[in-house]
N, C-alpha and C positions, 0 to 999 in steps of 0.2 A: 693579340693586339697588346703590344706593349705598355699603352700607358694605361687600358684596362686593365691589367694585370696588375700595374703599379698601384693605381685607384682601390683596387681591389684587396691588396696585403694590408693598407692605410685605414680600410676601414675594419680590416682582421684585429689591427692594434688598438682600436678605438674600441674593440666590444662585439663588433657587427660579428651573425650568424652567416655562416654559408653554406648553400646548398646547390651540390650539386649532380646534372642530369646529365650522365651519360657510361654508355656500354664498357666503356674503355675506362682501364687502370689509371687514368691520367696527373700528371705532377700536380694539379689544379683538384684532381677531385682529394690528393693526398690533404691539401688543404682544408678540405670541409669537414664540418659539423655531421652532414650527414651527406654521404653518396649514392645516390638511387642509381644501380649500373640496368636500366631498364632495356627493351628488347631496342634495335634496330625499328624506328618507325611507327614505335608506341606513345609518341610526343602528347600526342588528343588526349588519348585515354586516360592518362597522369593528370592533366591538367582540370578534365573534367571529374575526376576524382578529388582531386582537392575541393574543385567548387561546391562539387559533394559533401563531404566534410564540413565544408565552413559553415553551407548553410543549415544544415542537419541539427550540428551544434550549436547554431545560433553567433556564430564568431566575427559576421558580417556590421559593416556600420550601417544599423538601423535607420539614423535620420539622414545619413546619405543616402541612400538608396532609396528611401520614400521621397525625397524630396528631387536628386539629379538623376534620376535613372527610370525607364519604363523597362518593362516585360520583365521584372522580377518573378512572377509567379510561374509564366513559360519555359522562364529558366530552371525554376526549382523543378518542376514538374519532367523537364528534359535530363539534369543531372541525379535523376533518380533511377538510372539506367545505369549509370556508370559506379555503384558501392565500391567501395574499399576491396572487399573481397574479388567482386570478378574482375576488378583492373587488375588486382596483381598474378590474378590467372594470365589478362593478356599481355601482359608489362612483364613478365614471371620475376617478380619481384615480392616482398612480404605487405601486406595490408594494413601490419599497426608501422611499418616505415611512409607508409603514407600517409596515416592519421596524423602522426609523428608530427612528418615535414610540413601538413596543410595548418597545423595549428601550429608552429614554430612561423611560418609566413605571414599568417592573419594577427598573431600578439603583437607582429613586430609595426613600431611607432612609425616608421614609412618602412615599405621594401621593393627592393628593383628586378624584375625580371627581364634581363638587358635582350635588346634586340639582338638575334643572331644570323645567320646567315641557315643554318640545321636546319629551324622551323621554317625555313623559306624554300625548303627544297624534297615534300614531302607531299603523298598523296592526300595527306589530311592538313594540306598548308595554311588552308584557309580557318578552320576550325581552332589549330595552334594558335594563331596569329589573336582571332579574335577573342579563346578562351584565357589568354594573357591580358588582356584586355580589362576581360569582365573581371579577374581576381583583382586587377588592380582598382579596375570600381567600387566593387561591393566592399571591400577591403577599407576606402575610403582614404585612397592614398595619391589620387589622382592631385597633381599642384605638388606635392610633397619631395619630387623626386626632377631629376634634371628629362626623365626620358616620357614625365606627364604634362609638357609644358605646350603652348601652342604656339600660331604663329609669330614671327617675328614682327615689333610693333616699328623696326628703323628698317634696313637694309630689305630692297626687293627680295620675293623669294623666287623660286624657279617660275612655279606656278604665273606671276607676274610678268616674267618676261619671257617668257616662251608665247604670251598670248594666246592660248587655244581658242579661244572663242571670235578671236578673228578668221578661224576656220570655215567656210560655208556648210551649212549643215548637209549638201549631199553630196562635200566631200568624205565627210565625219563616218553618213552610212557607207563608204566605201570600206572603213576600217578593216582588214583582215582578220577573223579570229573572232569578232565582238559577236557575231550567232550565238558561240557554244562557249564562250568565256567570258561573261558580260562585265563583270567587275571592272576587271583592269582596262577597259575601255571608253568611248564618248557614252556607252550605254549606263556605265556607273554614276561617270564625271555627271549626267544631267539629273542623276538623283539628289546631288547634293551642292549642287552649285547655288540654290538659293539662297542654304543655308552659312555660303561665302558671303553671297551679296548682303545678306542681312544684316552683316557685323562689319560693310564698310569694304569688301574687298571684292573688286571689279571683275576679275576675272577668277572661275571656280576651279576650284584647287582638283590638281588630279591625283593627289595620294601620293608625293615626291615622285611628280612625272612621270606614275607609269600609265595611265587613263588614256595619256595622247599615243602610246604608242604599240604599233600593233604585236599579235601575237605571233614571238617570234617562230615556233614549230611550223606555224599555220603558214607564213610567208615561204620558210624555204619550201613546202609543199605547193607552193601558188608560182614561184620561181623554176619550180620543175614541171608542174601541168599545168600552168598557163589559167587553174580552178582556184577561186569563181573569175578571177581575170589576171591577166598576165604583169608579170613585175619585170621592167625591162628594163631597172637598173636599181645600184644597189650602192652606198654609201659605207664605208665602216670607217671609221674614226678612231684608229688603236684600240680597240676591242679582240684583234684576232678570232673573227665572229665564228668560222667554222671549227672552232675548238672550244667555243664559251656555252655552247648547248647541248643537248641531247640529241642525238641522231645524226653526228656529224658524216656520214655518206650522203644523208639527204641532203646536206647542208651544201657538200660538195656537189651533187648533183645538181641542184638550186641554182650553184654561181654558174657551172659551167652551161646553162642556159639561159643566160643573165644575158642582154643585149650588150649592157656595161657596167662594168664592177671598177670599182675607183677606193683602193685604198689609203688614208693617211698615216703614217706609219714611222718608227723609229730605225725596223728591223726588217730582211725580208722574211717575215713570219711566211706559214702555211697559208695563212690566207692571203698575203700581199702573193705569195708567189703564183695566184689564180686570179689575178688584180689583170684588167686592162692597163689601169694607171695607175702608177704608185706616188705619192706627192709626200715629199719627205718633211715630219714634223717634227720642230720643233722640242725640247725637253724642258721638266717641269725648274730644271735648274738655270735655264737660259732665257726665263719669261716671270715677272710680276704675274702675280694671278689673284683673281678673288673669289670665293666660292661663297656663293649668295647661301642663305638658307631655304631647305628645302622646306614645305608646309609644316611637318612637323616637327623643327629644327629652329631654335628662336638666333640664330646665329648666323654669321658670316666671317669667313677664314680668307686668311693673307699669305701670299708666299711671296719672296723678293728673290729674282732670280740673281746669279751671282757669276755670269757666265755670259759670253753673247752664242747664238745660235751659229752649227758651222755649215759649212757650204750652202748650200738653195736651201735651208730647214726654213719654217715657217711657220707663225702660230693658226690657230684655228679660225682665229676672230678673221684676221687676213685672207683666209683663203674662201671661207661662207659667205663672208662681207665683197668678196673681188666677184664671186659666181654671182651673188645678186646683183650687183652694180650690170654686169653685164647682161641681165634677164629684165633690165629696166627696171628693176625694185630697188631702188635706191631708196626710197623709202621707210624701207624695212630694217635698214642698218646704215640710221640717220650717223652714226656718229665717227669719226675720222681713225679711231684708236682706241687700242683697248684700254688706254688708260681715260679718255672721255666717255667712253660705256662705263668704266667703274663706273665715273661719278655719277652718272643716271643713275647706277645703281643702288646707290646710296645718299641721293639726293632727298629722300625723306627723311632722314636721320640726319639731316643737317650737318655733313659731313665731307669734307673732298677725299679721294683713293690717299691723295696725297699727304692729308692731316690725320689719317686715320689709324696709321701706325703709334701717333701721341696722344690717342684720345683714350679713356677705360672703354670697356666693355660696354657696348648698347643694352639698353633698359630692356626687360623683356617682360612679356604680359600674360599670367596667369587666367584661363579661363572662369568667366564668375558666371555665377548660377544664371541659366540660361542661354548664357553662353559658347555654348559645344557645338560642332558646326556639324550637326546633323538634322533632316528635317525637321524633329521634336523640337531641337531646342536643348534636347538631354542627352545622357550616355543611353544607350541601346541597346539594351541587355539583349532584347528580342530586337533584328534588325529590320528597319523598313525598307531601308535601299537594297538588302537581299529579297527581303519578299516582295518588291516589286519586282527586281530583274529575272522572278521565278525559281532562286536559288533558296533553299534552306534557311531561316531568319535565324538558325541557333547552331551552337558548335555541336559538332559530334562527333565519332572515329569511326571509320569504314575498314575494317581489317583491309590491306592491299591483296588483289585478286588478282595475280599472273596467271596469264591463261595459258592451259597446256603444260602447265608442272608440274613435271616427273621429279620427286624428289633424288631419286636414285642417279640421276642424270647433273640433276644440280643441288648439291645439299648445300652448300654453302649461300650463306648470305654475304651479297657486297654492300659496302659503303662507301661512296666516291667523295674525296675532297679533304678537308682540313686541312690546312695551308701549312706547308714546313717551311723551316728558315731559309733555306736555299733558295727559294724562287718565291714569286707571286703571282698568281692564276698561272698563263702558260708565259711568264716573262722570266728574264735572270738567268737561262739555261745559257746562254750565251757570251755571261759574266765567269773569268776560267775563276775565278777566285771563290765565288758561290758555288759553282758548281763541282769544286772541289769536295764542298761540304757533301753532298748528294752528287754521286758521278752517270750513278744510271737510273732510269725509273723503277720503284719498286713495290712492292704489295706484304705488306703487313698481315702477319700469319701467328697464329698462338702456336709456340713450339710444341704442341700435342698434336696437334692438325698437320704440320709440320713434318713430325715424324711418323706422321699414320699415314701420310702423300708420300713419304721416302724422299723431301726436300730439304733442302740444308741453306742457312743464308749462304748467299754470294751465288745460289745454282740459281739457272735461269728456269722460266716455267710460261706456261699459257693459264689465262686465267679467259673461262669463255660461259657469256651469257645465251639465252633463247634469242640474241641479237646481231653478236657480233663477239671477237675478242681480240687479247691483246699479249704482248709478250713485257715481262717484267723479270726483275731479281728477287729473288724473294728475301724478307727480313721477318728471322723468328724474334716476333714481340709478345712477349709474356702481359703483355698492356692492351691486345686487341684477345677479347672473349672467343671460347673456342667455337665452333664451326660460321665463324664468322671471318671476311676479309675485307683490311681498305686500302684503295686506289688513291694517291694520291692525283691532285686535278692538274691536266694540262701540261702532259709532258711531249715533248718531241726533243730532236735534236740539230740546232742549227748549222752544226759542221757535216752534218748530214746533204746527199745531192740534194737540189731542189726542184721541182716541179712534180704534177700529179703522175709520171708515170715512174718517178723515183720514191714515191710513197711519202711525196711533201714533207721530207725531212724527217721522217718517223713520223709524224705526224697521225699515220696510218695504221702504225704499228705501237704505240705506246697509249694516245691519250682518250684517257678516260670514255669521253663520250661516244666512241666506238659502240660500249657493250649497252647503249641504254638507248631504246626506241621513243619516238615522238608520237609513239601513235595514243587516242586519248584514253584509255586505260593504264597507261603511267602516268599521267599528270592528273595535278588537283581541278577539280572539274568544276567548281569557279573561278579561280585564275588562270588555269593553264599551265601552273608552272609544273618543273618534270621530277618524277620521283627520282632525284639521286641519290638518296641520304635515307632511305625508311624500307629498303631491305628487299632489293630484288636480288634475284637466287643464280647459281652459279657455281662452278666445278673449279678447278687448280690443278693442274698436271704435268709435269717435269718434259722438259725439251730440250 
C-alpha cells in the first residue's frame, strides 16, 4: 500500500521505531529496528507473548485499565500460558527478541499495529484480531492513533445505510453459516447493538458490514446441496467470487446449480463466464463516487470520475435502484441519482456531495470514558459478546491441525497471497502493459529448496496440496524462508478459452484457491474465515 509505505518512511525520519512481523526477507522488514521472521501462522502466539511481558513487567497503563477496561485479571491469568520462552519454541524465533520488541511497543508514547489483510486470513484470526486490540488498550493508546478512532460523527456510515434492522427477524434466522460462526453474523450484530443505540445510533453497527452477511464457504455448500435450504440465485458485483475464496471447485459447483447467477462485471472473468447474465459496469474512472465510513472508519472518500461510461456500462446505484423499482420497492431507493443519495448521505454534516470537495475534513469524535460501544460500556479484555455467543471470551493460539499429514508427502508449507504490482486480487492480468511486468503465474521458492527439487526459475512445476493443485513458474527468492512457498492470489488467464470445460481461462489451472478446502478445520472457527496465510503443507515438483 503505497501511501502506507510513504506514512511509514515519514515517521522513520521523525524518530518513530519499527517493527516488523514476518517470514520473509522483505524490503520493509530491511527497514526495521527489529525483524521477527516468525513461523508461517504463529501471528497468536507473538502477540500473546507480548501481553505476556507487558504485563509480567508491569509496563501496562495502570489507571487505564482500571478504570476503561474489564476482565484484566482473566487476561493475566490466560497470558500466563504463552512465556517468552515457549512462544519462541512455537514462533522458532529467540525469546529475549521478544521481550525486546514487547517493551520497545509498550515505552512508545502511542504505537500502531496497522490492520492487515495476514491476520485476517488465519486459523487463529480471531485471537490475532482481538490480541491487537488488547496491547493497544492496556498500553493505553486507544484515541492516540488514527486506527483507535470511532465512529463518524458527520457522513453516514455503512452500518446506516444498509439498514439491517429493517430486516425481519425470521429472516435474520435464515442467515447461512450463523450455527457454527456466530460472530460475523445477526447472532453477534444483537450482542452489541444496544450498546449502538445507547450513544444515539439507530441502527447496530455490524463490524464494517460483515454481521449482515452470510458465511461465504457455508453458501456455496447450500448452492450445491440445496442444505439447510436451497440458494437459487446469486448476485456478484465485480468480486470475481469463485476465485475470491477457498475451495474454488465447490464454488464452481455451487454456481453451476444456481437457478440464476447474474454477474456485474468490467471483464469476462471466470466467474462472468458461468453467469446466466452478465450486466456490464460501469469504471471507477467514469463515475463520481462517495465512500461513506465504515463503523470503525471516522471518514468519507471522494472520487470524481473524468470519463463517461462506454457502450450499455452502468453504475450500480442504477441497476439495484431499477431492480427495486420494478419489485415495487420503490421505497427502498427513494432517491433519483447517485448524486441525491450522496447528499443523504451526508445530510448530517451539513454538507451537499456538491460543496464537499471545498469544505476541510469533517470533525471526528474520540470515544470518552464510557463510551466504547460494547455491552459494558468499556474495552473488553475478557469478551461478553464472545461468551455469550459460546465462543472463547479471551485470545489464544491453537497450533493448526491438518488432518492426515504425511510429512514425507507434503513437507513444504504454503502461503497464498501478498499482492504484486502487476495485478490486484485476480484483476490487471488483462492489462498487456502490467502484465508485462509478471507474464505467468508463479510460486516463490528459497534457492536451497530450489536446488534440492532440481528446479531452476523460468521451469515450470506442480505445486499440490491434501486438496487440490496447481501449475506455476517457479522464482528462486532468497526472501521466502526455506522449506516454505508463496502463491501469489488470483491468477488465471484472459486470452485463455473461456468457459468451464476450457478450464475458465486457467482459472483452473493457476489460481490459488484451488489448493485450500472450505471444510471447517481450515477456518477460524469463530468467524469462519479460511486458513490462507498460517501454513497449510504441500509438495513442488517439476513438469
Amino acid at each position: 500500500w503505497p501511501r502506507e509505505l510513504y506514512n511509514l518512511k515519514a515517521a522513520r525520519e521523525r524518530g518513530a521505531k519499527l517493527i516488523v512481523v514476518d517470514p520473509r526477507t522483505t524490503k520493509t522488514a530491511a527497514l526495521a529496528d527489529e525483524h521477527l521472521a516468525i513461523r508461517y501462522g504463529t501471528d497468536a502466539a507473538l502477540l500473546l507473548a507480548w501481553i505476556n511481558v507487558i504485563i509480567e513487567e508491569g509496563l501496562y497503563d495502570h489507571d487505564f485499565v482500571e478504570e476503561q477496561t474489564i476482565g484484566f485479571a482473566e487476561l493475566s491469568e490466560r497470558v500466563q500460558q504463552y512465556p517468552p520462552e515457549r512462544v519462541a519454541e512455537i514462533c522458532g524465533i529467540d525469546a529475549e527478541a521478544i521481550r525486546r520488541t514487547a517493551r520497545m511497543y509498550a515505552h512508545a508514547q502511542a504505537a500502531i499495529i496497522p490492520w492487515g489483510v495476514v491476520g485476517d486470513m488465519q486459523a487463529n484470526s480471531t485471537s490475532i484480531i482481538r490480541a491487537q486490540a488488547i496491547l493497544r488498550s492496556i498500553c493505553g493508546f486507544m484515541g492516540k492513533s488514527e486506527f483507535a478512532l470511532g465512529p463518524s460523527i458527520g457522513a453516514k456510515s455503512n452500518t446506516e445505510i444498509a439498514d439491517f434492522g429493517a430486516l425481519p427477524h425470521e429472516q435474520r434466522a435464515k442467515q447461512i453459516g450463523m450455527d457454527r460462526y456466530p460472530l460475523m453474523s445477526f447472532a453477534g450484530l444483537a450482542c452489541y447493538e444496544n450498546a449502538y443505540r445507547a450513544i444515539g445510533l439507530d441502527i447496530p453497527s455490524d463490524i464494517a458490514t460483515c454481521s449482515a452477511t452470510a458465511h461465504p464457504q457455508s453458501v456455496f455448500k447450500a448452492m450445491e446441496t440445496g442444505e439447510p435450504y436451497p440458494v437459487k440465485a446469486f448476485i456478484s458485483v465485480g468480486n470475481n467470487t469463485i476465485m475470491s475464496y477457498a475451495d474454488q471447485e465447490q464454488a464452481v459447483r455451487g454456481f453451476a446449480a444456481c437457478e440464476l447467477v447474474v454477474v456485474y462485471e468490467h471483464w469476462m472473468t471466470p466467474t462472468a463466464q458461468l453467469a446466466d447474465y452478465v450486466l456490464p459496469g460501469d469504471a471507477w474512472t467514469e463515475r463520481d463516487t462517495l465512500g461513506p465510513g465504515i463503523d470503525i472508519a471516522p471518514a468519507a472518500t471522494f472520487n470524481q470520475g473524468f470519463s463517461e461510461p462506454i457502450g450499455e456500462c452502468k453504475d450500480w446505484y442504477f441497476v439495484i435502484k431499477g431492480l427495486a423499482d420494478r419489485m415495487g420497492m420503490e421505497d427502498v431507493f427513494p432517491w433519483a441519482d447517485n448524486y441525491e443519495y450522496f447528499d443523504y448521505v451526508l445530510e448530517d454534516a451539513h454538507v451537499t456531495y456538491a460543496e464537499a470537495y471545498t469544505k476541510p475534513a469533517l470533525p471526528k469524535k474520540l470515544a470518552a470514558p464510557g463510551e466504547f460501544l460494547t455491552p459494558s460500556g468499556k474495552i473488553e479484555l475478557y469478551s461478553s459478546v464472545l461468551e455469550r455467543l459460546g465462543c472463547d471470551p479471551l485470545p489464544s493460539y491453537i497450533e493448526h491441525a491438518e488432518p492426515d499429514w504425511d510429512q514425507s508427502r507434503y513437507p513444504f508449507v504454503i502461503y497464498a497471497g501478498t499482492r504484486d504490482d502487476a495485478s490486484y486480487n485476480t484483476n490487471h492480468h488483462q492489462i498487456p502493459s502490467l502484465r508485462a511486468r509478471l507474464p505467468e503465474p508463479v510460486v516463490f521458492v528459497n534457492p536451497k529448496d530450489a536446488d534440492a527439487c532440481k528446479l531452476e526459475t523460468g521451469s515450470w512445476c506442480r505445486v499440490t496440496t491434501s486438496h487440490g493443485s496447481v501449475e506455476m513458474q517457479v522464482l528462486a527468492d532468497k526472501a521466502q524462508p526455506q522449506g516454505t512457498l508463496r502463491i501469489p492470489h488470483g491468477w488465471w488467464k484472459p486470452e485463455r478459452p473461456q468457459g468451464l470445460s476450457n478450464g475458465l481461462s486457467g482459472a483452473v489451472l493457476y489460481n490459488d484457491g484451488v489448493l485450500f478446502c472450505g471444510d471447517d478445520w481450515n477456518l477460524d472457527p469463530v468467524q469462519g474465515l479460511p486458513n490462507l496465510r498460517g501454513g497449510i503443507h504441500a509438495r513442488i515438483e517439476a513438469i
